[in-house]
Structures are given as C-alpha cells and as structure tokens.
C-alpha positions as CSV (number, residue, x, y, z in Angstrom):
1,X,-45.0,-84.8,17.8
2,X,-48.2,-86.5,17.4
3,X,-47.5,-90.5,16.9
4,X,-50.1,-92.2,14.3
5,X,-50.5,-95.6,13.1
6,X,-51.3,-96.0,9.3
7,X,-52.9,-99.5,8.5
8,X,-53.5,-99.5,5.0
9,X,-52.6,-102.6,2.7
10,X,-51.7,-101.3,0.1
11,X,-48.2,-100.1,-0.4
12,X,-47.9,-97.1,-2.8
13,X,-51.0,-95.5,-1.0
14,X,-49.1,-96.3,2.7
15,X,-46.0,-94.7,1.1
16,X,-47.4,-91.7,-0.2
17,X,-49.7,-91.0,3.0
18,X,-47.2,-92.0,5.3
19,X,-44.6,-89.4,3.6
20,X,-47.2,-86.7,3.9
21,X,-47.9,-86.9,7.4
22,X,-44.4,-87.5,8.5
23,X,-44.3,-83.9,6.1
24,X,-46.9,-82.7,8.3
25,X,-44.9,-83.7,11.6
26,X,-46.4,-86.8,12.4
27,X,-44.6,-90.0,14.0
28,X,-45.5,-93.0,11.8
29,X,-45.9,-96.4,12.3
30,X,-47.1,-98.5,9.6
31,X,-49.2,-101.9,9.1
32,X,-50.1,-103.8,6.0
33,X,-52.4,-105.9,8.1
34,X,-55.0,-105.5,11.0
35,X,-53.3,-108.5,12.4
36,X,-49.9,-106.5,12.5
37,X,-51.3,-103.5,13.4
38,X,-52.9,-105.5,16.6
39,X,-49.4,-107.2,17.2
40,X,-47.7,-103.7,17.1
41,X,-50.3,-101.9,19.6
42,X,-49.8,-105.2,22.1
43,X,-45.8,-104.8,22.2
44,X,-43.8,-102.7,24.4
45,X,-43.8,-99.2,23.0
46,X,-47.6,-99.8,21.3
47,X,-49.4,-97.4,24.1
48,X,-47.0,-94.5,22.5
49,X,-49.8,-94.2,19.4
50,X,-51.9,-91.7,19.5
51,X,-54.6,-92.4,16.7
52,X,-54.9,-94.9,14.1
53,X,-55.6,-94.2,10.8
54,X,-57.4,-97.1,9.3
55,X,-58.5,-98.7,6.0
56,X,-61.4,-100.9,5.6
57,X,-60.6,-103.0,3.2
58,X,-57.6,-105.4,4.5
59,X,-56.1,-108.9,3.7
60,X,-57.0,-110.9,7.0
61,X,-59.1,-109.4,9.7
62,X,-61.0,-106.3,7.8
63,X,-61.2,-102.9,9.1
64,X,-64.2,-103.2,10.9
65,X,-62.9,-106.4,13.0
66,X,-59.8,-104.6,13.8
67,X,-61.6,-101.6,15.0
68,X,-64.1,-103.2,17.2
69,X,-60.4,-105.5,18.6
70,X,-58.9,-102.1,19.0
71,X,-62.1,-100.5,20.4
72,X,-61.7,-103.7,23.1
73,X,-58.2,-103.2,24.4
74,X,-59.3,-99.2,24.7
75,X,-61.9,-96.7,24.5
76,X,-59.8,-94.0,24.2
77,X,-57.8,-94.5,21.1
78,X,-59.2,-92.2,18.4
79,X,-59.4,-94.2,15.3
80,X,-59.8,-92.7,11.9
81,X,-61.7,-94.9,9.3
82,X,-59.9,-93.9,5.5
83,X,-61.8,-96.1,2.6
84,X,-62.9,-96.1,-0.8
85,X,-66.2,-97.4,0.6
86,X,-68.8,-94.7,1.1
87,X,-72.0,-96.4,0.9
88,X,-74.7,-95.5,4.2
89,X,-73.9,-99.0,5.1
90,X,-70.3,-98.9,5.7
91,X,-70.1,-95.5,7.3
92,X,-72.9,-96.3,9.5
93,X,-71.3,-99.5,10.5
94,X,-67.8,-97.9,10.9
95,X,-69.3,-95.8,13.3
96,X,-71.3,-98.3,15.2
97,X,-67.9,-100.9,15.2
98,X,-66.1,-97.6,17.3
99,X,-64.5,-95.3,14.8
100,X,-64.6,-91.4,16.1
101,X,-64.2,-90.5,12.0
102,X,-65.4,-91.9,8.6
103,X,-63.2,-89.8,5.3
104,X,-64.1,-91.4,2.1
105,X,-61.4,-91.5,-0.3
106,X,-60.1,-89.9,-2.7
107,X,-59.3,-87.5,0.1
108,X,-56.6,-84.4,-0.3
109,X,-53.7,-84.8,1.9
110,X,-54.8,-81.2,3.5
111,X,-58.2,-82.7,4.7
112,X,-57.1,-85.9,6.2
113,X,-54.6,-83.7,7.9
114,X,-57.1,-81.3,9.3
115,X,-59.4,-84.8,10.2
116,X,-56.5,-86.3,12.3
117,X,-55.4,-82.8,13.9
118,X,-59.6,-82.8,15.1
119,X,-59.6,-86.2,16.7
120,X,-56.4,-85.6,18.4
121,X,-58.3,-82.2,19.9
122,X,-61.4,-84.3,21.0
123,X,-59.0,-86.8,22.7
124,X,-57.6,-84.2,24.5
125,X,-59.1,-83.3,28.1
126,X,-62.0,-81.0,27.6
127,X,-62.1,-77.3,28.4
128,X,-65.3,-78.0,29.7
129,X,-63.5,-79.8,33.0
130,X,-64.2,-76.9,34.9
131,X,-68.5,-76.7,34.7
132,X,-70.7,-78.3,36.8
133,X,-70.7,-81.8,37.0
134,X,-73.9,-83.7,36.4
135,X,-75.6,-86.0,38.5
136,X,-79.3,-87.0,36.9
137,X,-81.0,-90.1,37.5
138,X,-77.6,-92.6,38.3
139,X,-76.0,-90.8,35.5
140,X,-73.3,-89.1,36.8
141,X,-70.7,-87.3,34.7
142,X,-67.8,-86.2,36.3
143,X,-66.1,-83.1,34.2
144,X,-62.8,-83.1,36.2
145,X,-62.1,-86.6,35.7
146,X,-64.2,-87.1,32.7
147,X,-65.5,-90.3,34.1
148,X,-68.8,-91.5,33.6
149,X,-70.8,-93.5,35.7
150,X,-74.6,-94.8,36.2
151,X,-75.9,-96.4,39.2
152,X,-72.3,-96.7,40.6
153,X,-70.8,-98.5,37.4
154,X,-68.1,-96.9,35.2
155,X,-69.3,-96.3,31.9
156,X,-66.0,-96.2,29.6
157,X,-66.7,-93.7,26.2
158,X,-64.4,-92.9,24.0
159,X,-62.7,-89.5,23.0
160,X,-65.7,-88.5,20.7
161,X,-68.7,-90.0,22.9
162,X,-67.5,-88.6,26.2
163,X,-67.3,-85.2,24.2
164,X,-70.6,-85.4,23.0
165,X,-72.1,-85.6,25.9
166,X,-70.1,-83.3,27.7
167,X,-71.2,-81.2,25.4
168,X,-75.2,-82.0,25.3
169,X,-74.9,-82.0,29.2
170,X,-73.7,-78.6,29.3
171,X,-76.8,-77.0,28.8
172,X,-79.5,-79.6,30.0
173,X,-82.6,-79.0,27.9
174,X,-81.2,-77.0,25.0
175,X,-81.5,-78.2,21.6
176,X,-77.7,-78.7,19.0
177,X,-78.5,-79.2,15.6
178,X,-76.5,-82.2,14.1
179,X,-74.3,-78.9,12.3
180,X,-73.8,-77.3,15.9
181,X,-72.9,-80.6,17.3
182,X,-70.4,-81.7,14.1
183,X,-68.7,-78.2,15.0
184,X,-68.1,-78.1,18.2
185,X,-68.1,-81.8,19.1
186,X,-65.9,-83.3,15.6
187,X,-64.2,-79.7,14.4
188,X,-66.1,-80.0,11.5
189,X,-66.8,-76.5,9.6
190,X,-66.4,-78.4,6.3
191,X,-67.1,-81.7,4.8
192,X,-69.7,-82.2,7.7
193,X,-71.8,-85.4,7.5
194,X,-74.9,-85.9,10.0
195,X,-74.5,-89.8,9.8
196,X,-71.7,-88.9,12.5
197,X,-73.7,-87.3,14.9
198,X,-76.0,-89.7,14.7
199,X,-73.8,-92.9,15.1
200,X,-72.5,-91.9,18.2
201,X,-75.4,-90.4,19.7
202,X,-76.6,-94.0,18.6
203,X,-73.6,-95.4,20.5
204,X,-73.7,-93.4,23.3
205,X,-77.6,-94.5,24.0
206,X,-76.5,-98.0,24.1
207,X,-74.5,-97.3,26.7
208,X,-76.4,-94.7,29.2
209,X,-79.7,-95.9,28.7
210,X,-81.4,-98.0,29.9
211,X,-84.1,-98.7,27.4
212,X,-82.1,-97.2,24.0
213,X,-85.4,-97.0,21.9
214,X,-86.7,-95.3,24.5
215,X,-84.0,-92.8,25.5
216,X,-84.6,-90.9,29.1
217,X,-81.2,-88.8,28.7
218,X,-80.6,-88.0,25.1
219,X,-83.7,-86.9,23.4
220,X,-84.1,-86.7,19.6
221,X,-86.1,-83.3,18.5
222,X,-87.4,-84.4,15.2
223,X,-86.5,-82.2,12.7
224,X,-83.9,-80.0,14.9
225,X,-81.4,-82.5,17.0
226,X,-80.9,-83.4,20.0
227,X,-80.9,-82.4,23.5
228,X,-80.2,-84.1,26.6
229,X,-82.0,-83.9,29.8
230,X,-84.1,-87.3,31.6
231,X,-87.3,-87.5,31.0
C-alpha cells in the first residue's frame, strides 16, 4: 500500500483529499506545515513515504522552499506539486525547485489519483535496466544500477530526470516530441502539458552539461523535441 504525504494547510481540503486516497488505498500522513512535514520526513519511520503530495501556498516555509529542502535531503522522493496557482511562472518554477508533477486545482479526485499512481511508476526501476548502457563523452549512464555519472562523479537525478534520459538515451539520435516524451516518460495520455518536458529537460542540462546553453547531450530540434546524442 503505497504511503503518501499530504501537506496542504488547509484543513477541510486535507480532510477531504486525505479521505479519498486512503479510499483509493493509500497510507496517509498529513502536514499542515512545510515545517512539519520536514520534521516528519527527518524522524524515525519518515523514509517509509513514498511521494509527497504538496501545496504551494503554506503558512511558514512555502511550497517551493519545502520542495527544494526535500529535493536536498533526496533526489529520489517524487513530489507532486497540488495548487490553485497556475500561472507559467509558478509551474515553471515548481519544476525548476524539483517537483516531478505540477496539477492545478480544481482537480477531480480521479485525476490526482491517476497523477500519483504515474509518479510512483516513474520511481520505480525502469524496464529499460536491461539495454545497453551508455558511455558518451564522461557521461556514463549505467541502466542496471541507474546511476549516472560524468567524468567519474555521480550525478544524482531524480525519479523523473533519470527516466527522461533513459529514455532519450535509448535511441541516440532520434527525435521525441514533447507528446511522446509526456507519455512514456510522465504517463501522461491526458491533461498533458509541454512546460513539463521542458522543465526537466531544463533540469537535467544543468546537471550533465557542461555548458547548459550550449547543450552537447540533449539537443533541442526546434519545432519537433528533443533528441540526445553529443555533439
């Protein structure tokens, strides 16, 4: 049974959402600040969460502080972004702070269900463990481990990064559409939005390249995607 953590301040909304996932079969633990949430993840019995389900706009620290805190205790921990704000900004910031998802509300209950069951698939190991692994300039990505590393150093990427470039890196030199890449990278055959694709490809640049203006391994193909192969 999938354990999530619900940080949402305000209590009618936690009640309500936290009732319909626990309906849904979800564990539930619940915060009403990103302070508490932060003091539940650091105590004994914190590392059984398995995503976070997170609003942006909190009393205290706000969600985009308590992302990039979670984001610096692990890579690893999808996080799910739930707000009223929907404005570029916000989403493109949510993104760029670490969150694998952005749902603006109001969101069904089936949605957000169907969001949360995604990111716990993309946090999963990959099916994609058994291909070739891929060693191209320093970059080496390592499919049965799913470790990445350039010129020696480990490179830690979180559920939906490391994905996406599994997934670019399995066929060097092809070109995904931002649609291909929100299917089979985010799940997404509905309710698809671009800005995600390109927040983490964004992310994941600033990480593997060395120059991220001026990217050698993930290429943008102006008016089609992306591809990835070093230039």
């Amino acid at each position: 049974m999938p354990h999530v953590l619900l940080i949402e301040d305000d209590a009618s909304v936690r009640d309500g959402m936290e009732l319909v996932l626990r309906r849904h079969g979800y564990d539930i633990d619940t915060a009403a600040t990103g302070e508490d949430a932060l003091a539940l993840l650091d105590r004994p019995g914190g590392g059984k969460v398995e995503l976070v389900v997170l609003d942006l706009m909190l009393p205290g620290l706000d969600g985009f502080e308590v992302c990039r805190r979670i984001r610096a205790r692990t890579t690893t921990l999808p996080i799910i972004m739930l707000t009223a704000r929907g404005d570029d900004h916000d989403i493109v910031t949510g993104l760029e702070v670490g969150a694998d998802d952005y749902v603006v509300k109001p969101v069904t209950a089936t949605v957000l269900e169907a969001r949360i069951r995604a990111a716990l698939r993309r946090a999963e190991p990959s099916g994609q463990a058994q291909r070739t692994d891929v060693d191209c300039a320093g970059l080496v990505i390592d499919r049965a481990g799913l470790t990445v590393t350039k010129n020696g150093t480990p490179i830690p990427l979180p559920p939906t990064e490391l994905r996406l470039l599994l997934e670019l890196s399995a066929s060097s030199g092809r070109v995904f559409s931002r649609e291909q890449l929100l299917e089979s990278v985010w799940d997404h055959t509905f309710l698809g939005d671009s800005r995600l694709v390109d927040a983490a490809v964004g992310r994941l640049r600033a990480k593997i390249e060395d120059i991220p203006a001026k990217p050698r391994f993930i290429q943008t193909v102006r008016g089609f995607g992306y591809r990835f192969g070093p230039l």
